[in-house]
NUROBA-599900 format. One line per 4 residues: number of its first residue (from 1); their letters; for each residue x negated, z, y of C-alpha. Coordinates in Angstrom, 2 decimals, always signed. Layout:
<recs>
NUM> a> X Z Y | ...
</recs>
This chain:
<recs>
1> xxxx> +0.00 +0.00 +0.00 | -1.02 -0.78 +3.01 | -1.29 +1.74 +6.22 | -0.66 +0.39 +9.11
5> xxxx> -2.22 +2.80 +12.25 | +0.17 +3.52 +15.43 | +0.14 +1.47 +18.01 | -1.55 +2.15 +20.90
9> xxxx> -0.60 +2.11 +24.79 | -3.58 +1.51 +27.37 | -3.44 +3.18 +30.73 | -4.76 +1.08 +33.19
13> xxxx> -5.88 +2.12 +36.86 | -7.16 +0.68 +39.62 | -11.03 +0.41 +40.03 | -10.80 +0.39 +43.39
17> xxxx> -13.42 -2.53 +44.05 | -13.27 -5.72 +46.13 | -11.76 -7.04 +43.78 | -8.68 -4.86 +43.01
21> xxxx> -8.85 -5.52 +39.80 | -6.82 -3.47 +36.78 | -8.86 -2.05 +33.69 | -8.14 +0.08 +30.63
25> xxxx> -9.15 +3.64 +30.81 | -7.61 +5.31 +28.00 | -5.97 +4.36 +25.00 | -3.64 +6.82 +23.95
29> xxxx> -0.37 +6.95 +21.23 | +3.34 +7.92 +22.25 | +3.38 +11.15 +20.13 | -0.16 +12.09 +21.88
33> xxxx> -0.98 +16.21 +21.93 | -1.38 +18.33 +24.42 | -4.99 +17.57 +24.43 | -4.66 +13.68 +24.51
37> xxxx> -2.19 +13.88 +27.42 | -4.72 +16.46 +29.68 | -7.45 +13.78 +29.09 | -5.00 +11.47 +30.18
41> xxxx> -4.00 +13.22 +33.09 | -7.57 +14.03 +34.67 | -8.97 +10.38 +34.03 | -5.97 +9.21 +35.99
45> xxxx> -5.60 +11.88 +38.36 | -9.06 +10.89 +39.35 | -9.09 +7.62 +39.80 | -5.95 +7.44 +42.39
49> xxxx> -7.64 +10.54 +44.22 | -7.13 +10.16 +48.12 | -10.70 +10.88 +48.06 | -11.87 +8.35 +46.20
53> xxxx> -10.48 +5.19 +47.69 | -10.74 +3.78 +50.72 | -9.13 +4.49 +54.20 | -6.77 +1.43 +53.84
57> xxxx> -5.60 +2.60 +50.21 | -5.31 +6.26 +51.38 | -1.33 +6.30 +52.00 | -0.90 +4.67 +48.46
61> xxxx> -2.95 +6.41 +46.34 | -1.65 +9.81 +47.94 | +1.93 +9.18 +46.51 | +0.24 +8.02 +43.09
65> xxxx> -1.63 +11.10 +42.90 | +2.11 +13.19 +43.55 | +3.40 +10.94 +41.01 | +0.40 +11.73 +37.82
69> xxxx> +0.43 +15.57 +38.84 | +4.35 +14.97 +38.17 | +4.46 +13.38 +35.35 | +1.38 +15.91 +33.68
73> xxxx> +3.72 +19.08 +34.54 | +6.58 +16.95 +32.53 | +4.04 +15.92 +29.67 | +2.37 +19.45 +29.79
77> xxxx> +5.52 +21.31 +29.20 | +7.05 +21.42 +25.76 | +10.78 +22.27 +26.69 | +10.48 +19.51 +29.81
81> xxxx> +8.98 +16.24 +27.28 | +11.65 +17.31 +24.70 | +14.34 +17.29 +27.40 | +12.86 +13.78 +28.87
85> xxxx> +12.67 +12.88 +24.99 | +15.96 +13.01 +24.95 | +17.30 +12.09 +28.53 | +14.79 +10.44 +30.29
89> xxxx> +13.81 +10.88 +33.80 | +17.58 +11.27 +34.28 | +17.33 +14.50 +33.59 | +15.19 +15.65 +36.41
93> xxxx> +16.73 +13.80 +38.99 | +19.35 +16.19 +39.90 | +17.11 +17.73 +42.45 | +13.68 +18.83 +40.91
97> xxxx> +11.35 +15.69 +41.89 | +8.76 +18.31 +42.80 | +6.43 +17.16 +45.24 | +6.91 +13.23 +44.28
101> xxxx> +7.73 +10.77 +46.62 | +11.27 +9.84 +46.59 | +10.87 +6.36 +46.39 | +8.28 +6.61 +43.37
105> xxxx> +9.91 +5.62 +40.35 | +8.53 +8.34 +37.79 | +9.88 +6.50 +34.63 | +7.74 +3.61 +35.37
109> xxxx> +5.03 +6.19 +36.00 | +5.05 +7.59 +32.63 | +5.49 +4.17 +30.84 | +2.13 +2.83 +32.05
113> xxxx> +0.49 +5.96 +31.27 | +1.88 +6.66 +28.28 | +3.94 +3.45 +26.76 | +7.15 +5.80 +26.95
117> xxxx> +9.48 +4.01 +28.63 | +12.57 +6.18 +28.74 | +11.75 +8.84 +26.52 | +8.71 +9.77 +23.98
121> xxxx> +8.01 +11.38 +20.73 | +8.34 +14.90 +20.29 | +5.69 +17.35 +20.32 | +7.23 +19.32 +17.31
125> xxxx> +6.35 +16.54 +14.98 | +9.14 +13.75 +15.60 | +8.46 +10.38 +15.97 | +8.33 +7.79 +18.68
129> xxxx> +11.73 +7.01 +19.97 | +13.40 +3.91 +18.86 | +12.50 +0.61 +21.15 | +15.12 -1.38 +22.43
133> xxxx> +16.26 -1.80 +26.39 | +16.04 +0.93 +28.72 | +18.89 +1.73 +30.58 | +18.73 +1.48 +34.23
137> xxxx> +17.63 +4.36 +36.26 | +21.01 +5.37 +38.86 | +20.56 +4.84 +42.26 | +20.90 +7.31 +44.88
141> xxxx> +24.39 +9.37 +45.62 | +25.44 +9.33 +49.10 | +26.70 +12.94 +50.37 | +29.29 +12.91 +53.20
145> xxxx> +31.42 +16.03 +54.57 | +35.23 +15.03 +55.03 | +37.23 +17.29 +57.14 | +40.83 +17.91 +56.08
149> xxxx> +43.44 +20.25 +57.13 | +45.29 +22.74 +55.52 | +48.50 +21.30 +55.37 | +46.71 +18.35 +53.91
153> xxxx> +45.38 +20.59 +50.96 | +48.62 +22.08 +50.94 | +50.62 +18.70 +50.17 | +47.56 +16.70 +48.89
157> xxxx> +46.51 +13.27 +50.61 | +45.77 +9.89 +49.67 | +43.69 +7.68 +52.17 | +41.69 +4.41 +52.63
161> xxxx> +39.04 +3.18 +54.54 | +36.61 +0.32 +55.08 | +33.33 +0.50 +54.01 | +29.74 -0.91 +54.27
165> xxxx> +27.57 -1.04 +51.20 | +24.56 -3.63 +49.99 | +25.75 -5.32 +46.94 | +23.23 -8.17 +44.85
169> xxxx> +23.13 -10.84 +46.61 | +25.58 -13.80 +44.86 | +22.95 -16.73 +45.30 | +19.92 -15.48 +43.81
173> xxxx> +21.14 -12.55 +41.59 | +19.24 -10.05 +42.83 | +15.43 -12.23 +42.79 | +15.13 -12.81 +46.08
177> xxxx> +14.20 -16.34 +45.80 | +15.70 -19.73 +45.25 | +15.89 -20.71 +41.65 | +13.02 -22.34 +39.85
181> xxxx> +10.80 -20.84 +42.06 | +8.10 -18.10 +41.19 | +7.18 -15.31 +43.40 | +3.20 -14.43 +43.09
185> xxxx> +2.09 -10.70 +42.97 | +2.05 -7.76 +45.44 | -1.55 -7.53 +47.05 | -0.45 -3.77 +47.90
189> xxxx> +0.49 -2.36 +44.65 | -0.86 -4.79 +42.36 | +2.40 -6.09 +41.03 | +3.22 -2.38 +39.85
193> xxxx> +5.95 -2.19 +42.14 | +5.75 +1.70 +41.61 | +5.81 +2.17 +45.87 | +9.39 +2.13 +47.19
197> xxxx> +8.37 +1.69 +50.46 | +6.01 -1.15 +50.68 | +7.00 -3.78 +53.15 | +5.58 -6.39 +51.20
201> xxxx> +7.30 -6.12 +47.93 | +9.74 -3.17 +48.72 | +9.00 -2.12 +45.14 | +9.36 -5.29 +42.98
205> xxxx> +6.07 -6.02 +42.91 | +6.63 -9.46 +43.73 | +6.91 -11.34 +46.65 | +8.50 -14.85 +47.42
209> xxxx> +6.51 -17.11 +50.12 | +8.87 -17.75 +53.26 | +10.15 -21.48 +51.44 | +11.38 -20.24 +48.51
213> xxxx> +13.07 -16.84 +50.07 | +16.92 -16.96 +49.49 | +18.66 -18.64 +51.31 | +21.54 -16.56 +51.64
217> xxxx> +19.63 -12.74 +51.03 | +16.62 -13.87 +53.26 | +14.91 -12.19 +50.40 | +15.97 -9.07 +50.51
221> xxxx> +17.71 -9.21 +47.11 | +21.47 -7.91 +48.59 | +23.57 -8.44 +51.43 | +26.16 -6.04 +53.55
225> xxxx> +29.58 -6.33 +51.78 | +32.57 -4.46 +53.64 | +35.14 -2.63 +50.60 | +37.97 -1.11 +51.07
229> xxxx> +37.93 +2.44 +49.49 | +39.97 +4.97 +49.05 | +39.85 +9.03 +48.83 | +42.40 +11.26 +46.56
233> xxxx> +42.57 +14.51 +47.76 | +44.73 +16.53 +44.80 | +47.14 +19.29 +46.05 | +45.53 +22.90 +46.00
237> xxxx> +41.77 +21.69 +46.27 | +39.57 +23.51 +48.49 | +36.53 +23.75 +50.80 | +33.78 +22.90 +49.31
241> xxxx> +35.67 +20.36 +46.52 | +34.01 +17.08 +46.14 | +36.01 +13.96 +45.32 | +33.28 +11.37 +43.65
245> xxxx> +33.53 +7.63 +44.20 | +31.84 +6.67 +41.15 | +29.13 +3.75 +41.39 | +30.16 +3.08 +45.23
249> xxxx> +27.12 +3.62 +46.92 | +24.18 +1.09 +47.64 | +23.12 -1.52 +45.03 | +20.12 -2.55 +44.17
253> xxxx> +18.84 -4.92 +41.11 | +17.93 -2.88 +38.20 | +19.81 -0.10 +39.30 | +23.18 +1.58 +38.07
257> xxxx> +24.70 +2.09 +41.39 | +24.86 +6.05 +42.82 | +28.04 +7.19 +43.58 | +29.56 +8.33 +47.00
261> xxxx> +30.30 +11.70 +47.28 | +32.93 +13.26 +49.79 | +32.68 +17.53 +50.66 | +35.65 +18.84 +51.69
265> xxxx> +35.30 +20.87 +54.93 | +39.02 +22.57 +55.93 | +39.44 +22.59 +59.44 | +40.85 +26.17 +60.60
269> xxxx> +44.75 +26.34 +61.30 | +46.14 +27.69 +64.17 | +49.05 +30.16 +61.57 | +47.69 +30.94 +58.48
273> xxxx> +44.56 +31.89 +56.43 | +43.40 +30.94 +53.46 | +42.15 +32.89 +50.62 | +42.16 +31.44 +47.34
277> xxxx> +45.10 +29.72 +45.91 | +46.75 +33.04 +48.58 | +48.04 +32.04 +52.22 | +48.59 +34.97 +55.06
281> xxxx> +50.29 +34.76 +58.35 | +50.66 +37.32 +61.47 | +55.05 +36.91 +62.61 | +56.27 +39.25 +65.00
285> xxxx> +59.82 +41.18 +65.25 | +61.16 +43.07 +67.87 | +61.80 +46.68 +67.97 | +65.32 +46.68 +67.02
289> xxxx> +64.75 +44.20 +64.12 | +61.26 +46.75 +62.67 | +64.31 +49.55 +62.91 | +67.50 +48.23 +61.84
293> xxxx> +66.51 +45.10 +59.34 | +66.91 +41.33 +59.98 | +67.72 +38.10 +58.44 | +66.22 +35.13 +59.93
297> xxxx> +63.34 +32.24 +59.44 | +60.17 +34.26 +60.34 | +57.21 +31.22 +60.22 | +57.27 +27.05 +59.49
301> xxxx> +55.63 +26.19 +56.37 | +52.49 +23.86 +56.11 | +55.45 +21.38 +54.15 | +57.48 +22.11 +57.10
305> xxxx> +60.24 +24.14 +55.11 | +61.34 +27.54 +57.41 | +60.80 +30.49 +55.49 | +64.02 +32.78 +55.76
309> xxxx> +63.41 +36.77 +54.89 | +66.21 +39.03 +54.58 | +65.31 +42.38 +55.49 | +68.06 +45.13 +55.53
313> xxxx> +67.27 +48.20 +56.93 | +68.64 +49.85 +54.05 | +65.53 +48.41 +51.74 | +63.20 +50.23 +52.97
317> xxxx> +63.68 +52.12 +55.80 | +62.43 +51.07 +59.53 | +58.75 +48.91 +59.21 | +55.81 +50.08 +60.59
321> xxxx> +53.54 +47.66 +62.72 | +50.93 +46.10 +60.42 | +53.55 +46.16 +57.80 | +53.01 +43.56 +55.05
325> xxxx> +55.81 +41.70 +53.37 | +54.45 +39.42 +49.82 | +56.63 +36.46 +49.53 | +55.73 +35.23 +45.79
329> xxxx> +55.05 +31.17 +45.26 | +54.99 +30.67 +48.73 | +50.90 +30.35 +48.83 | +48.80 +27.54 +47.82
333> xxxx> +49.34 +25.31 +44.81 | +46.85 +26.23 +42.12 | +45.27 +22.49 +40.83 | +46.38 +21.09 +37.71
337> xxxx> +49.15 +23.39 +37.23 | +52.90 +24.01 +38.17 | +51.70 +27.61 +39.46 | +51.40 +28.42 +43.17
341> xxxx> +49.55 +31.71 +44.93 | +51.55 +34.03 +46.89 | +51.86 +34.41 +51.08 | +51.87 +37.84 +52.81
345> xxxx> +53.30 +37.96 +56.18 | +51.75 +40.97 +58.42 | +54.54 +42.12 +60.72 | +53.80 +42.68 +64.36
349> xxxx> +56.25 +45.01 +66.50 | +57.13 +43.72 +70.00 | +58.36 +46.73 +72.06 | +60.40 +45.86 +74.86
353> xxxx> +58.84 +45.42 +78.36 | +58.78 +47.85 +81.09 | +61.71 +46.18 +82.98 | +64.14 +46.98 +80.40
357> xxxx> +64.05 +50.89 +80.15 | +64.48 +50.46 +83.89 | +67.90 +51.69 +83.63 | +68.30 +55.28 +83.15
361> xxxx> +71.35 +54.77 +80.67 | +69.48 +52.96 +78.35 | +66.43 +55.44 +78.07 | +69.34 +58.00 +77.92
365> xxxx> +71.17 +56.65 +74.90 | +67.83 +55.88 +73.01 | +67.27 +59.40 +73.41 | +69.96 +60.47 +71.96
369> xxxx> +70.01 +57.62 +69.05 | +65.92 +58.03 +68.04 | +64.66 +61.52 +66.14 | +63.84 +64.19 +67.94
373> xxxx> +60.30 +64.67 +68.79 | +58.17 +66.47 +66.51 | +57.49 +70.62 +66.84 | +55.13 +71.04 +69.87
377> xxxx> +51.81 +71.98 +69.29 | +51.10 +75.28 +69.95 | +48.51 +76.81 +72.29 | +47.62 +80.48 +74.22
381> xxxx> +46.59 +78.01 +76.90 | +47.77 +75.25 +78.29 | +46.24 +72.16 +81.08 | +48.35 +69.58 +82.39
385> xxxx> +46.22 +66.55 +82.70 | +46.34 +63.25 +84.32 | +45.39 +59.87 +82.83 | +44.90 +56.62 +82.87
389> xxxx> +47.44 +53.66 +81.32 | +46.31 +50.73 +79.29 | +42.56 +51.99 +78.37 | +40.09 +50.34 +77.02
393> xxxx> +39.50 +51.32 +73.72 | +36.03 +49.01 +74.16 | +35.13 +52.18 +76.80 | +35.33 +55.02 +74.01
397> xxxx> +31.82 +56.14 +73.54 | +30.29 +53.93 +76.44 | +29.34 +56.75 +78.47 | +26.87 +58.02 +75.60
401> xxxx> +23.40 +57.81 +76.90 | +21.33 +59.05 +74.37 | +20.17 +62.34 +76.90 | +18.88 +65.00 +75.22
405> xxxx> +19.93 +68.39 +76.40 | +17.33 +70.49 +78.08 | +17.89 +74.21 +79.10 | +17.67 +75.46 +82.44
409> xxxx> +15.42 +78.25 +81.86 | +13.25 +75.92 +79.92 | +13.18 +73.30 +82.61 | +12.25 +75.76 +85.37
413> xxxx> +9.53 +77.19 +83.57 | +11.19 +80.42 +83.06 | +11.22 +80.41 +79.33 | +7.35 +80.16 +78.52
417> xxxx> +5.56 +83.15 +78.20 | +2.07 +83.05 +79.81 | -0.25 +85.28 +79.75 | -2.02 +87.66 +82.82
421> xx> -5.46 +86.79 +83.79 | -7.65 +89.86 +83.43
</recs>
């Protein structure tokens, strides 16, 4: 039987000469150890040093020495190669890119060092993945905050609007040039196409001569499409919800498209709060209702529906200010449910104004209609005091200071002790 030894994958760098050009370095396997993928790591680390290159390849080979340090803490790290084993760089792009550039594509990275492309062998003795096509890497999510008010969480809204996005361009399917014709390679990166931000390739590695540009793209691979979109807002969500456009955002060739992503922000109402699926609101009630019960439509509803509470005096007894009535189901609408949170109404007393106890009778008949007042308080002596109306409670404790007290004697000197000269 023959045995047939694993292929290898050669990592190739630049030299950094004149002549720019590429040469192998290392040849290493996909299910290389620890040790293989250090050795790996310093040869390449120190061939795209900043140091080591010149001024004009400084900017470049910074982002490709970001890129190798990332791609050695990935390698490096048993649970992080079995989770991009299995996922891909996919799985770290939620938000830990480390100190990579953002434009850096990582999985390209790791396949030129390593021959992974999309995944490698496992260090706990598993095999090389399975070859076959890579699946694109997603584009980039675009994150906007959408203010809504509370009726509209209350009731739930559906809306559209037009929007701007870059979509392949029709002509040339994404190449940027006209058919037949065949770009030549990026001075800059060397046909790697690794730098996002290059103005010569923007990342393709390739660039078309000004003739045989597309027509339609200039080049550039996509044009500005306007879409019509639109935004679901269910009834009960929340600040803070997000409502995902999926694949909506910018495309680019070789890309799955990122999605557009919309964070509610509720705008404060001008009647009730919000707390959970819960909804409060301050009504008021005049004296004579807080003492001898009601029946009326105390606020609007964010539906618009008047809420009507019938309050007897005999219920309860008279209620206090600050008094809180629950009114079950009358609160938010809980999502994906028939359910609803509850509203509590804080009652406010309005006492009559000063012009209506004007008239003697009336303070007269109140008197003899309201309890009595309580049992004095009792006292050997006894100060009648003026005062002062309407005082600011802000006041209380203004007046403090911070003075220690001193004694007299002690401030006069009297209290020390000295002794006689002799």
């Amino acid at each position: 039987m023959q045995v047939r030894s694993k292929p290898e994958t050669r990592l190739t760098e630049d030299s950094g000469s004149a002549t720019q050009q590429h040469r192998p370095v290392l040849g290493i396997s996909r299910n290389a150890s620890k040790a293989e993928v250090k050795k790996a790591y310093h040869k390449a680390a120190l061939s795209s040093h900043p140091d080591k290159v010149n001024e004009s390849e400084r900017a470049s080979a910074e982002i490709k020495f970001k890129s190798v340090s990332k791609a050695y803490e990935i390698l490096s790290d048993d649970d992080k190669r079995e989770l991009y084993d299995a996922q891909g760089m996919s799985a770290f792009e939620a938000g830990n890119r480390g100190g990579m550039d953002a434009d850096v594509d990582l999985e390209d990275l790791l396949a030129q060092m390593f021959g992974m492309g999309g995944g490698m062998g496992g260090m706990n003795g598993g095999g090389p993945r399975a070859s076959g096509p890579r699946k694109p890497r997603k584009g980039k999510d675009e994150e906007h905050p959408y203010n809504v008010t509370l009726e509209e969480l209350y009731k739930g809204k559906t809306t559209k609007f037009a929007s701007k996005k870059s979509v392949i361009c029709s002509l040339c399917k994404g190449k940027g040039g006209k058919e037949k014709s065949k770009p030549k390679e990026c001075v800059a990166c060397h046909g790697r196409g690794m730098q996002q931000g290059l103005k010569s390739c923007k990342g393709t590695g390739n660039i078309y001569r000004d003739k045989d540009r597309c027509k339609k793209c200039k080049g550039e691979r996509v044009v500005e499409e306007k879409k019509m979109l639109e935004i679901y807002i269910p009834r009960g969500s929340k600040e803070g919800d997000k409502i995902v456009l999926e694949g909506e955002a910018d495309q680019l060739p070789d890309q799955e498209p990122g999605s557009i992503i919309f964070s509610l922000v509720e705008t404060e109402h001008s009647t009730f709060r919000r707390a959970g699926p819960d909804l409060s609101a301050e009504v008021h009630i005049t004296l004579s209702e807080a003492l001898c019960g009601f029946s009326r439509t105390l606020v609007k509803h964010l539906d618009g529906r008047g809420i009507h509470v019938k309050h007897p005096q005999k219920s309860g007894g008279p209620l206090n200010p600050r008094s809180v009535i629950k009114v079950p189901g009358e609160g938010m609408p809980i999502k994906k449910s028939d359910l609803r949170g509850d509203l509590y109404l804080i009652i406010n007393v309005d006492f009559p104004d000063s012009d209506w106890l004007k008239q003697d009778r009336r303070i007269e008949k109140l008197k003899e209609l309201l309890p009595e007042p309580a049992n004095p308080v009792q006292a050997e002596t006894v100060d009648e005091v003026e005062y002062v109306e309407n005082a600011d409670i802000g006041s209380f404790g203004a007046a403090d200071n911070d003075e220690q007290w001193v004694d007299e004697d002690d401030e006069d000197g009297g209290g020390q002790t000295q002794c006689a000269q002799q």
